[in-house]
N, C-alpha and C positions, 0 to 999 in steps of 0.2 A: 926455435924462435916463434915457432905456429902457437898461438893459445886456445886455439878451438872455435875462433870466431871470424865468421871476413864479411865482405860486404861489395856489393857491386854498382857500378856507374858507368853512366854513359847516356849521351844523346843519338837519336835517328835511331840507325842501324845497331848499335848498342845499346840501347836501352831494347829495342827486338829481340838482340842474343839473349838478354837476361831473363826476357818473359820466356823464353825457349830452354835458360838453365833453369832457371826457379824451384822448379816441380821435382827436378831432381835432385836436387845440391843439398836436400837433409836439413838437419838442425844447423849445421855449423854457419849458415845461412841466415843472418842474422838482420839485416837491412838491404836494400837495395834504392839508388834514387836514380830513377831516370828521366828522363825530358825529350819534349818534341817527337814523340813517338809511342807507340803499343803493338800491342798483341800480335797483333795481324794486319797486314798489308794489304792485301788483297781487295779491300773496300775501299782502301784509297785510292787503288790502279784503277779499277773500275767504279771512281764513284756514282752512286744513285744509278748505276748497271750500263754507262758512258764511261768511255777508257779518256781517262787522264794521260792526255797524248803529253804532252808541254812538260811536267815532273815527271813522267816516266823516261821520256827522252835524255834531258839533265842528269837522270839516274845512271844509265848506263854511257851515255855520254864521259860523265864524268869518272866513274867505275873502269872505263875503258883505257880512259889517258894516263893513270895514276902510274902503269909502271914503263909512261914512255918516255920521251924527253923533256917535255913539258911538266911533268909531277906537279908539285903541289899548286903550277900554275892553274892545272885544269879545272879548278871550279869557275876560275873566274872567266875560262875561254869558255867555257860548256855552254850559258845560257844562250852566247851570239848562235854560237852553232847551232844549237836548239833552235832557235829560234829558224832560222836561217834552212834548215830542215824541212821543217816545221813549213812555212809558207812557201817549200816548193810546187805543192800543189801532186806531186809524188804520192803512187797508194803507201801506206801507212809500212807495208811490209821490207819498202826501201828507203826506209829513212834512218834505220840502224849505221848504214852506209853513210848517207849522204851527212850524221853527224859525227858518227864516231870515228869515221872510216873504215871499218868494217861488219861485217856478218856477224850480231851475237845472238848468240844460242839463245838467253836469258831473253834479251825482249823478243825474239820470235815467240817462245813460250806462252809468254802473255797474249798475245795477239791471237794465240794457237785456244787457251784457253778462256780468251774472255767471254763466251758463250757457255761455256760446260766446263766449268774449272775441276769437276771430277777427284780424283786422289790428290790430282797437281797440287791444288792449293788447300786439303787436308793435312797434307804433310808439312808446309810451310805457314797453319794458321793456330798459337797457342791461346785463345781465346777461351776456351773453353777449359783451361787450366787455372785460369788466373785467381778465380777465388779459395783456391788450394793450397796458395803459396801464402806460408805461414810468417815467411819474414817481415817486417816492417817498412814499408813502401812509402817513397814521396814521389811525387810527380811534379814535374815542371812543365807547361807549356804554352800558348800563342796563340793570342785569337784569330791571330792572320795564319797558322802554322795548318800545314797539311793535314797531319797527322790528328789533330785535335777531336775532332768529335767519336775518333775509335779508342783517342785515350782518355775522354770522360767516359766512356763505355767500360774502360776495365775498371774505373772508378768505382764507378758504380755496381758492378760485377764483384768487387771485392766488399762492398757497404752488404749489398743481398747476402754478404758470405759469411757474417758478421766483423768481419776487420774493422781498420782503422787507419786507412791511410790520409796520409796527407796532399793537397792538391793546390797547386798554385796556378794562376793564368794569368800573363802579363801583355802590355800589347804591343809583341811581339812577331815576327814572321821566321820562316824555319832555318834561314841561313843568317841570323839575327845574333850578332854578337853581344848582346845585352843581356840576352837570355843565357848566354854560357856565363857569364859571370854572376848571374841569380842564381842559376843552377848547379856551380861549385860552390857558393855559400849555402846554399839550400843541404846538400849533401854533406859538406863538413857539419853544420850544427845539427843534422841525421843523425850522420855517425860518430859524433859524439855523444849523445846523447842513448843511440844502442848496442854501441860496441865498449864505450867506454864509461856508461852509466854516468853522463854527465847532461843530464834534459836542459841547463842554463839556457841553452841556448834555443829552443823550442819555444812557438808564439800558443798562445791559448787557444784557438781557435785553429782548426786542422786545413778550412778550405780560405786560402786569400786571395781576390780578384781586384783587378786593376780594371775600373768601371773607365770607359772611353766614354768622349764626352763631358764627362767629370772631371775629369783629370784627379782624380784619387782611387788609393788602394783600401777596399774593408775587406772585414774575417767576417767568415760565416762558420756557423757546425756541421755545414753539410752544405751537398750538391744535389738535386735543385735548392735554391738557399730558400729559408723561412718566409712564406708571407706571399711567395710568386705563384700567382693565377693567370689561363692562356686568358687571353681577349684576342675576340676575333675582331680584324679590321678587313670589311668585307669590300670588292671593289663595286664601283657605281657605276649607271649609265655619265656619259660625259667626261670616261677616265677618272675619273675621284673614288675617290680612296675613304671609308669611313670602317667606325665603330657600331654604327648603325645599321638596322637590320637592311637587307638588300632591297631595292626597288626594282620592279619592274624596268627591261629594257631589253632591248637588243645584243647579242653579240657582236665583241671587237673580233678585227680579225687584222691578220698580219699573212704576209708569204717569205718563209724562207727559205732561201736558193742556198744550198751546199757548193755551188760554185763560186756562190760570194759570200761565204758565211757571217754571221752576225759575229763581230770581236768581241773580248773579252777586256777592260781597263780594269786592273786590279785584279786581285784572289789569290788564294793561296797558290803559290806554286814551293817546290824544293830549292828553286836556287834563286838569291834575286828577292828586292825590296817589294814584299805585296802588300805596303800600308796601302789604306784609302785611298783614294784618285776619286779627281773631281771628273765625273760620268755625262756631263752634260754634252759629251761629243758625241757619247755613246746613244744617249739616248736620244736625241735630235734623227736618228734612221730610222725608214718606213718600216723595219721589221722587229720593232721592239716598240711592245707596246706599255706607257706608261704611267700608272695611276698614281696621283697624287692626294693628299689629305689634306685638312686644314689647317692654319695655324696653330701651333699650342699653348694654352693659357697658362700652362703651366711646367717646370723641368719633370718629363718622363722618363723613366727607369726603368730599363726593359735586361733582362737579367735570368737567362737559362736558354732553354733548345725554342728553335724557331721550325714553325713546319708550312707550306702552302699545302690547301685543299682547295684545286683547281678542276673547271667542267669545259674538259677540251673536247674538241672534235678534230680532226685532221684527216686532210687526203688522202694520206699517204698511213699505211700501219705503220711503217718505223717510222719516228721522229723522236727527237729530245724536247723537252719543255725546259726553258732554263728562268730560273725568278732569284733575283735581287731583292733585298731592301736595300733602300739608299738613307742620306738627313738629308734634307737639302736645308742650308742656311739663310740667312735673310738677305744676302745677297742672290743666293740664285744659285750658288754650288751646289752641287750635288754631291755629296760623299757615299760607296760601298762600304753598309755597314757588314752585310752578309748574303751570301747565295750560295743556290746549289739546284743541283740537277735532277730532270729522272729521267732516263732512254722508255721509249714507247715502243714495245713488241704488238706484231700480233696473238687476240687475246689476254694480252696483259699491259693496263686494267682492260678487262670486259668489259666493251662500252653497253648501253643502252640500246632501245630499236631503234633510235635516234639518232646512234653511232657518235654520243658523245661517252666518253670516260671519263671519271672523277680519278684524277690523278694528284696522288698524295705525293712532296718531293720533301724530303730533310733539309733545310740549312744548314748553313753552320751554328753553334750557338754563339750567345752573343752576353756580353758585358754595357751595357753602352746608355748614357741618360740623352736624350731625344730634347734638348732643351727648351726653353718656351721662347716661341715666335719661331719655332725650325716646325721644319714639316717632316713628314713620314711617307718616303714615296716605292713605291712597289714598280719592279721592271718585269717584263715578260718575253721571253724570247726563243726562236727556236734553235741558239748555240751560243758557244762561249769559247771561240776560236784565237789563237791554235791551246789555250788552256785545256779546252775537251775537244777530242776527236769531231770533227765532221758526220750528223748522219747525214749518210749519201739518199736516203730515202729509200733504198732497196732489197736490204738483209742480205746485201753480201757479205762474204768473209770477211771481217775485221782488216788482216792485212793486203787480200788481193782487191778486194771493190774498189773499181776505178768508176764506176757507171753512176750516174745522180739524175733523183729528178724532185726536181722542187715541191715542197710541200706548202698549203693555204691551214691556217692554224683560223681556232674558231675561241673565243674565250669567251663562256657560258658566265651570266652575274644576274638572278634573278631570285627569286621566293625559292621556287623549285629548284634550282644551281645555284646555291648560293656561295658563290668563288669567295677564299678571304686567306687571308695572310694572316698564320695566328703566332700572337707576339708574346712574350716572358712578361705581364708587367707582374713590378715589384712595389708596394707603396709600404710606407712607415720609415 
């Protein structure tokens, strides 16, 4: 009954097998669609070099119950316990325990390597395959989804490779049942179209993005889409937020205590709704500091990768620097459009004689029109709890550091430091 052709599917952890069979599986290999997932893990667990406490937890959490009594209950008990875990305030190395109820090998691993992931995560990272695999590839995934900015990276990894795959992003988050129904339609008109040489069902346009904000889906021929240039929106004295070049002024400063860490309202996590949330509870605390912009005159369209170039100084060598962009609306809400982290080592960045460092952090990327009379407002913080690990301030070991000591954050915005948040825009 075999004719020489097959085809493979799957989200998360299945779409991972498949970038793991790909390279091997020959000609008879013929499409593959996957969703909410890529190559390699490893940058999620640790993302921007901070271990993703909150989705790793959920992960084995949930992985753990599957063959107990509870079965397919366990996604939906996983989050509380995660959570539940999660703010007991426990070093990191006994909370395998305290969610799943027992000792697993697997996240001690992590914990064991998130400093020096060495062979460990060589063996478990197929990234470096990906623009090899000759089959015909669709992707589906989520602006809110974990996974997302390492599976526009094999995207793009297979465009440098000369492919041609196809990419979808909808706004969606990772345990998002909307997206499994886009992504077995997506994969049925795949694979009909190269298993059974019937293209009907194929849109013209290879990249289609669900613009938030908008409330509408376009096609592009590619990813970064045509016509997108960064603009830097640099922060100002008095918290504001501009397009304009930086003014002289003083550094903001904030203190964050690891014994009370700054939350986290919204982002992506594995399990659990990470749309938008209105942040203005968040952002109301002395340790997040927050720049706002001005009204806008016009609907802005801001559409590809988001990065902050930030000139911190801190007390402490280890710290995280954590940056949001929000909309706030003309009522006053504040909605998370995107954020992301960097962990601070000593030596890395190499600060200045001045012991400031220009710390560059990735966001997530973003879909999203910025409409006129909304503002654009930038967060700055030293955590995003229990979503990312606690730094304790000390470079202890990941899962024995019990010890913390508060760090004073410094945020540099002048001629000479010029801190800015640079954004996708998109016009025409």
């Amino acid at each position: 009954w075999y004719g020489g052709g097959l085809a493979m599917h799957g989200p998360s952890y299945l779409g991972y097998a498949q970038w793991a069979i790909a390279p091997f599986a020959g000609p008879d290999l013929k499409a593959m669609a996957t969703s909410v997932t890529a190559s390699q893990f490893r940058d999620a667990a640790y993302v921007g070099g901070a271990f993703a406490l909150e989705s790793t937890l959920m992960w084995i959490t949930l992985t753990a119950s599957m063959d107990g009594p509870l079965g397919g209950a366990a996604a939906l008990l996983a989050p509380r316990r995660t959570r539940r875990a999660a703010l007991s305030g426990r070093p990191l190395g006994e909370m395998d325990v305290l969610s799943a109820g027992r000792d697993l090998p697997f996240f001690q691993d992590l914990l064991t390597h998130h400093a020096d992931p060495g062979t460990y995560w060589a063996a478990r990272d197929f990234s470096a395959s990906v623009g090899e695999v000759e089959a015909a590839v669709t992707m589906v995934g989520g602006w809110y989804d974990v996974f997302l900015p390492w599976q526009i990276k094999d995207y793009t990894a297979m465009r440098a490779a000369g492919r041609r795959p196809q990419l979808t992003i909808g706004p969606w988050y990772h345990a998002d049942i909307r997206h499994g129904r886009a992504a077995n339609a997506d994969a049925l008109a795949w694979f009909r179209a190269h298993l059974l040489g019937d293209p009907s069902g194929l849109r013209e346009q290879p990249v289609r993005l669900y613009v938030t904000g908008a409330g509408e889906w376009r096609d592009y021929p590619d990813w970064p889409v045509p016509g997108m240039r960064e603009r830097r929106w640099h922060l100002q004295p008095g918290l504001a937020l501009s397009p304009d070049n930086p003014s002289p002024g003083d550094p903001d400063r904030y203190r964050y205590d690891p014994a009370h860490p700054t939350p986290a309202l919204g982002g992506p996590v594995l399990l659990g709704n990470s749309e938008p949330r209105d942040n203005r509870r968040l952002e109301a605390r002395r340790d997040v500091l927050v720049y706002t912009g001005p009204e806008l005159r016009e609907d802005t369209d801001m559409i590809g990768p988001v990065r902050a170039e930030l000139y911190v100084r801190t007390s402490t060598a280890h710290a995280d620097v954590v940056v949001r962009v929000c909309d706030v609306h003309p009522d006053g809400t504040s909605y998370d459009v995107c954020d992301g982290v960097r962990r601070l080592v000593p030596g890395s960045p190499l600060p200045d004689a001045d012991g400031v460092r220009r710390v560059l952090v990735d966001l997530w990327p973003i879909g999203h029109r910025f409409r006129r009379g909304h503002r654009i407002r930038l967060q700055v913080a030293g955590g995003a709890y229990p979503r990312i690990a606690r730094n304790l301030g000390t470079g202890e070991p990941l899962g024995t550091g019990s010890a913390m000591v508060a760090c004073e954050h410094e945020v540099f915005h002048d001629p000479a430091r010029p801190s800015a948040i640079v954004l996708p825009l998109v016009t025409g």
